[in-house]
VOTIBA-668859 format. One record per residue (C-alpha): y negated, z negated, x negated; residue number from 1. Coordinates in pm, whole numbers. Example, Ala and Ser with C-alpha at 12.3 -4.5 7.8 and 13.67 -1.06 7.14 Angstrom:
REM residues 2
{{450, -780, -1230}, 1}
{{106, -714, -1367}, 2}
//
This chain:
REM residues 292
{{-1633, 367, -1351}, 1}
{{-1931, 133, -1325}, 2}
{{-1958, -258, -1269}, 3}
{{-2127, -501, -1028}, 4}
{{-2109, -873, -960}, 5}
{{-2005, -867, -637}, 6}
{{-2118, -1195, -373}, 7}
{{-1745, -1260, -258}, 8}
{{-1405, -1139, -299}, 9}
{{-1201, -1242, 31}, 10}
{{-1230, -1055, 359}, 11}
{{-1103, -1157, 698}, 12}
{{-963, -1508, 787}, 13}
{{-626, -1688, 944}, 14}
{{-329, -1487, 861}, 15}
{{-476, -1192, 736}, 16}
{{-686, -1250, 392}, 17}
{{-733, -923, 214}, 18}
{{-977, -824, -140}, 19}
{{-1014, -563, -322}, 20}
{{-1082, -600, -702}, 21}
{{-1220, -198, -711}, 22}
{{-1340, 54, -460}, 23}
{{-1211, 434, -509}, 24}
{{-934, 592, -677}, 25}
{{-821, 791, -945}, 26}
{{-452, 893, -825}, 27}
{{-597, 1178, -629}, 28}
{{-350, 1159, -327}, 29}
{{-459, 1448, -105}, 30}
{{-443, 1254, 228}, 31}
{{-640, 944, 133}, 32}
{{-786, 735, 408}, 33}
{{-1017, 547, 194}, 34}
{{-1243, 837, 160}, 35}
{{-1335, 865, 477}, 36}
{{-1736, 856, 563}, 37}
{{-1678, 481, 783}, 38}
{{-1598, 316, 454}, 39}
{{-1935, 422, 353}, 40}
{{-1925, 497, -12}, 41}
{{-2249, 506, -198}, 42}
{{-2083, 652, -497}, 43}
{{-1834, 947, -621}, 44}
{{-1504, 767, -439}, 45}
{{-1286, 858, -833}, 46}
{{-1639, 672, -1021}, 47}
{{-1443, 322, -967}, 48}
{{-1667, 32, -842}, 49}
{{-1501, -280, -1052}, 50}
{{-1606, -570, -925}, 51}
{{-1625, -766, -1284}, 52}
{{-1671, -1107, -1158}, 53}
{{-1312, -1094, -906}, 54}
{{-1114, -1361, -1136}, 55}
{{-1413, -1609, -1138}, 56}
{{-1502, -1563, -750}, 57}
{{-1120, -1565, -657}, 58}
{{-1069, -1874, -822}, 59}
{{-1417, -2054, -658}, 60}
{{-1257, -1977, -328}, 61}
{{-910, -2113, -376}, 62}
{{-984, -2427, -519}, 63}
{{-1184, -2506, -225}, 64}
{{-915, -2428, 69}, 65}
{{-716, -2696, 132}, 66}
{{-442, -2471, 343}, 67}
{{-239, -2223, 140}, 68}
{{-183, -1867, 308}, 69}
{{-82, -1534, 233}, 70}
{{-339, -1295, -6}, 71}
{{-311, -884, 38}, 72}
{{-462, -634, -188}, 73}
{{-417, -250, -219}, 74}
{{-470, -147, 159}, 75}
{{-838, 29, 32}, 76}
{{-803, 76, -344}, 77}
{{-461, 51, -547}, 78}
{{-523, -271, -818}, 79}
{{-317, -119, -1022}, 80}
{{-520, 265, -1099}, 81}
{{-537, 417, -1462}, 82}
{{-868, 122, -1524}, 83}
{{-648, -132, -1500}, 84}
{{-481, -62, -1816}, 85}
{{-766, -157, -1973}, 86}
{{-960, -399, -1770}, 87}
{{-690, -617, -1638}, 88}
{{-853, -772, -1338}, 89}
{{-598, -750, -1140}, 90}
{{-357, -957, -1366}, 91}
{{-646, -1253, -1405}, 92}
{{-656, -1260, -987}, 93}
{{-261, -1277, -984}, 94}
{{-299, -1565, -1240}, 95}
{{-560, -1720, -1038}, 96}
{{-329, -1681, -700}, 97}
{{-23, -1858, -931}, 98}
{{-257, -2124, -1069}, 99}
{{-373, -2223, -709}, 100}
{{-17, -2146, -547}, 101}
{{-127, -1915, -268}, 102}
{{107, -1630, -156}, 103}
{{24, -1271, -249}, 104}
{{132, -942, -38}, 105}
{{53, -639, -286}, 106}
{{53, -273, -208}, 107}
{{44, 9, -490}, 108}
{{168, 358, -583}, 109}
{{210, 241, -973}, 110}
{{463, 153, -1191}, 111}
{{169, -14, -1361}, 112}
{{286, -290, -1124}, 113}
{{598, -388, -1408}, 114}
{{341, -458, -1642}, 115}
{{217, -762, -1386}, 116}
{{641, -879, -1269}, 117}
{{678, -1225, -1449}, 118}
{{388, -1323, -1274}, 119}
{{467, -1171, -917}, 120}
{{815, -1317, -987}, 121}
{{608, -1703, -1062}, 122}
{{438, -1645, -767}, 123}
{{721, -1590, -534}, 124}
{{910, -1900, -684}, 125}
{{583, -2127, -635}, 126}
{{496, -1947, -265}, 127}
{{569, -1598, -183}, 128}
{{503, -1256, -270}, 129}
{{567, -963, -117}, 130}
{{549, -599, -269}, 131}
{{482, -292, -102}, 132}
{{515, 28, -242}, 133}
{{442, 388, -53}, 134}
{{684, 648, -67}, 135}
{{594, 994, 131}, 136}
{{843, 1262, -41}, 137}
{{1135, 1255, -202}, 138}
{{1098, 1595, -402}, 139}
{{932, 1555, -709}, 140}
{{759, 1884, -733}, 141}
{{548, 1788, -399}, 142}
{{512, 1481, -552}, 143}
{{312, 1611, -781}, 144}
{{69, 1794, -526}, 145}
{{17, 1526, -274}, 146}
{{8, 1219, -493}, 147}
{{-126, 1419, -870}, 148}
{{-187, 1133, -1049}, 149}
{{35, 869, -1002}, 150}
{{393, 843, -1057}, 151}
{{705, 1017, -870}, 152}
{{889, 880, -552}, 153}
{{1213, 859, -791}, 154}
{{1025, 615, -1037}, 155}
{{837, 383, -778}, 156}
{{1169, 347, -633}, 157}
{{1290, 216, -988}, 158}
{{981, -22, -907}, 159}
{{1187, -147, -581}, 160}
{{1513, -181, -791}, 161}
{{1334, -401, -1056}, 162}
{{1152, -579, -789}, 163}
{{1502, -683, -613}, 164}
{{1643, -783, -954}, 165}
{{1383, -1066, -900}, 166}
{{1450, -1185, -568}, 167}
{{1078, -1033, -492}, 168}
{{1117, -876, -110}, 169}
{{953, -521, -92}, 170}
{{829, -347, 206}, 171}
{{789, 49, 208}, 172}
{{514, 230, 385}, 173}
{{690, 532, 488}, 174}
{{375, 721, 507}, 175}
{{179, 964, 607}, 176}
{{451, 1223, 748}, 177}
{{266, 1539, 675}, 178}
{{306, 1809, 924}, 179}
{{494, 2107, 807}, 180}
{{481, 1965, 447}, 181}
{{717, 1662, 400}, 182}
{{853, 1587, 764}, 183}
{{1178, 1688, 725}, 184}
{{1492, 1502, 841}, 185}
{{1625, 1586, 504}, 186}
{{1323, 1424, 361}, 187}
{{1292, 1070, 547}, 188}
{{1675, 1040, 530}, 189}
{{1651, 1046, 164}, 190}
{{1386, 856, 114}, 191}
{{1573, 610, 381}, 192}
{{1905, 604, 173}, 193}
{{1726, 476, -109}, 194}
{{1528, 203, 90}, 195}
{{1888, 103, 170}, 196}
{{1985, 110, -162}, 197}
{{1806, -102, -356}, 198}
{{1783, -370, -42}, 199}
{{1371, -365, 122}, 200}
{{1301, -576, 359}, 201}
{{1113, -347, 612}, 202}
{{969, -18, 605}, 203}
{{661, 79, 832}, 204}
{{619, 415, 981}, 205}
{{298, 473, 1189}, 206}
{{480, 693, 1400}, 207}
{{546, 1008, 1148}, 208}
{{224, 1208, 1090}, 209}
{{-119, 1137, 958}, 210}
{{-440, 1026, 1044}, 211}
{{-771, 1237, 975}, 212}
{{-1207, 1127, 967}, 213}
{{-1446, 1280, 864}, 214}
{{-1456, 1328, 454}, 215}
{{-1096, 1262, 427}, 216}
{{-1012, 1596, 650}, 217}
{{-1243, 1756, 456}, 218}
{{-1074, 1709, 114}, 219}
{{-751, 1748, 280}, 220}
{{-862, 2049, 374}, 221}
{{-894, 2231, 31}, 222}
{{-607, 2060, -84}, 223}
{{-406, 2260, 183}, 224}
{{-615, 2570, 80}, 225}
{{-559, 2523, -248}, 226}
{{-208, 2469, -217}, 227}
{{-52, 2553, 102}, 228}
{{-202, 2907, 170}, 229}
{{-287, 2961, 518}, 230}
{{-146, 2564, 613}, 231}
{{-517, 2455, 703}, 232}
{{-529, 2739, 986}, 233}
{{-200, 2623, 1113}, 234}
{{-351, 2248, 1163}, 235}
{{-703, 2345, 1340}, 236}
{{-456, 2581, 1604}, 237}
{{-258, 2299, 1662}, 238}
{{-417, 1952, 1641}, 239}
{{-807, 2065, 1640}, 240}
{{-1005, 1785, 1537}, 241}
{{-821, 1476, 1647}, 242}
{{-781, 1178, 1436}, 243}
{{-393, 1119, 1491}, 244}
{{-195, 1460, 1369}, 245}
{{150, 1337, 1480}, 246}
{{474, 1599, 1376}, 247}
{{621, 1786, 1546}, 248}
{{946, 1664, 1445}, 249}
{{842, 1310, 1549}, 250}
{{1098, 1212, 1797}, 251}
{{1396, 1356, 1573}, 252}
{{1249, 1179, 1275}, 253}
{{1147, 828, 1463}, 254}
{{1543, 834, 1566}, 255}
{{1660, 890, 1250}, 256}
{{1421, 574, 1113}, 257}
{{1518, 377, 1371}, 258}
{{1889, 431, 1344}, 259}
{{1893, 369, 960}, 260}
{{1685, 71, 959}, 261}
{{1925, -126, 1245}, 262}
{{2227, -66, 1107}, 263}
{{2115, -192, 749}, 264}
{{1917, -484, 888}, 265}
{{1581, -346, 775}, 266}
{{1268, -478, 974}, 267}
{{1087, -169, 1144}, 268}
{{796, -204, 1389}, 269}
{{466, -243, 1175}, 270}
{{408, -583, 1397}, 271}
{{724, -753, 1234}, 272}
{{647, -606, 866}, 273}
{{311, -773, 887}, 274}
{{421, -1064, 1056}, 275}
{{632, -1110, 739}, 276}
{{377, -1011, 483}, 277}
{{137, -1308, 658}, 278}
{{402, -1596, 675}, 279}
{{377, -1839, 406}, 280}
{{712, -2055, 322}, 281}
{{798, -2326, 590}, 282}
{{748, -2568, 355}, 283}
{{341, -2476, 332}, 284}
{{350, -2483, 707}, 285}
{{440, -2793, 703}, 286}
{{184, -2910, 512}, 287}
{{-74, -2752, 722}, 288}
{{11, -2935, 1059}, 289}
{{68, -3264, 852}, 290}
{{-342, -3198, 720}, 291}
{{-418, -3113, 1069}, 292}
//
């Protein structure tokens, strides 16, 4: 890893405020997004840029807004990677959030996260926080060859069960859906059971496949090669080069999610999942129209 000051730490504006404490990633999922070319990396994407100075720049721009909203992190780089054991940045930003009572919607892979719970649980007393946690397979064994370096689906789910203990609402990114891999109806029922289970809030499905750029479908690539013999010349017959690889069990699947999610109550179009993850109390929007 290496360090820079960076010149700001919040992204983006009105409901949807995002930062990112690092850049890259050591849990080595196969099908990472983040490493494609458009994000334009200038350096190895596992030689973790920290920015050193988040804390101090977080805190500059929250005691100067007057209106409280919602904060996300994790959507490029999970705060909570192997560094963060030892760095804790992402622990001083939640204590920053707390301190200046702004809302927080978090997204990892890690039970790292537990470390960090009385203060998401502070948070969500004094605003709101939301946490989101990605599951993709339900068998532990592929587990360990799409996501190598985190931990299993079984144990992030444990994550949920604490997280509902709290009163802390979780969402679930149920994805990607990997082609011939993990899109099984066996698979997304079991990983739906669960979501029942331990009571989320929502789970978003980008309509059960995966998306593919240039330097991600590269490394996905060799990971199929290196794992999947003869998987990689399966995709090119079939999807080519396009960026949306959608299942072809996607229909069966989608009616399965759908299905489970009404008849537990479980939100389940991305639009209402991050209409969620954006609203702040009522109590803060009150606020805001009486300062307006």
């Amino acid at each position: 890893m290496h360090f820079v000051d960076a010149k700001g730490i919040l992204t983006g504006s009105g409901g949807s405020v995002g930062m990112n404490i690092y850049r890259g990633c050591t849990h080595g999922c196969i099908y990472c997004d983040s490493r494609s070319k458009c994000y334009q990396f200038t350096h190895p994407f596992e030689d973790i840029e920290v920015k050193q100075n988040a804390p101090e720049l977080l805190d500059a721009a929250l005691r100067s807004k007057r209106k409280k909203y919602m904060i996300g992190t994790g959507s490029m780089s999970d705060p909570y990677m192997h560094c963060e054991e030892e760095l804790g940045l992402t622990r001083r930003c939640l204590e920053v959030i707390l301190k200046n009572e702004f809302g927080l919607a978090i997204q990892t892979k890690s039970d790292r996260i537990l470390r960090d719970i009385d203060l998401l649980s502070e948070i969500n007393q004094t605003a709101k926080c939301v946490v989101q946690i990605t599951l993709t397979t339900y068998d532990d064994d592929l587990c360990k060859i799409l996501e190598p370096n985190v931990c299993n689906t079984k144990r992030r789910i444990e994550v949920l069960e604490e997280m509902q203990k709290r009163g802390i609402p979780t969402i679930v990114w149920l994805t990607p859906i990997l082609p011939f891999i993990n899109d099984t109806e066996e698979n997304v029922t079991a990983i739906l059971n669960e979501c029942v289970r331990v009571g989320v809030k929502g789970i978003i499905d980008f309509g059960m496949g995966l998306t593919l750029r240039e330097g991600d479908r590269e490394y996905y690539y060799a990971a199929l090669d290196k794992h999947f013999p003869r998987m990689k010349e399966r995709y090119i017959k079939r999807y080519g080069n396009v960026y949306e690889l959608q299942s072809p069990n996607a229909k069966e699947l989608k009616g399965v999610f759908q299905r489970i999610c009404k008849e537990n109550g479980i939100l389940r179009t991305p639009d209402d999942c991050f209409r969620f993850m954006r609203e702040m109390p009522e109590r803060y929007q009150q606020m805001s129209l009486f300062e307006l």
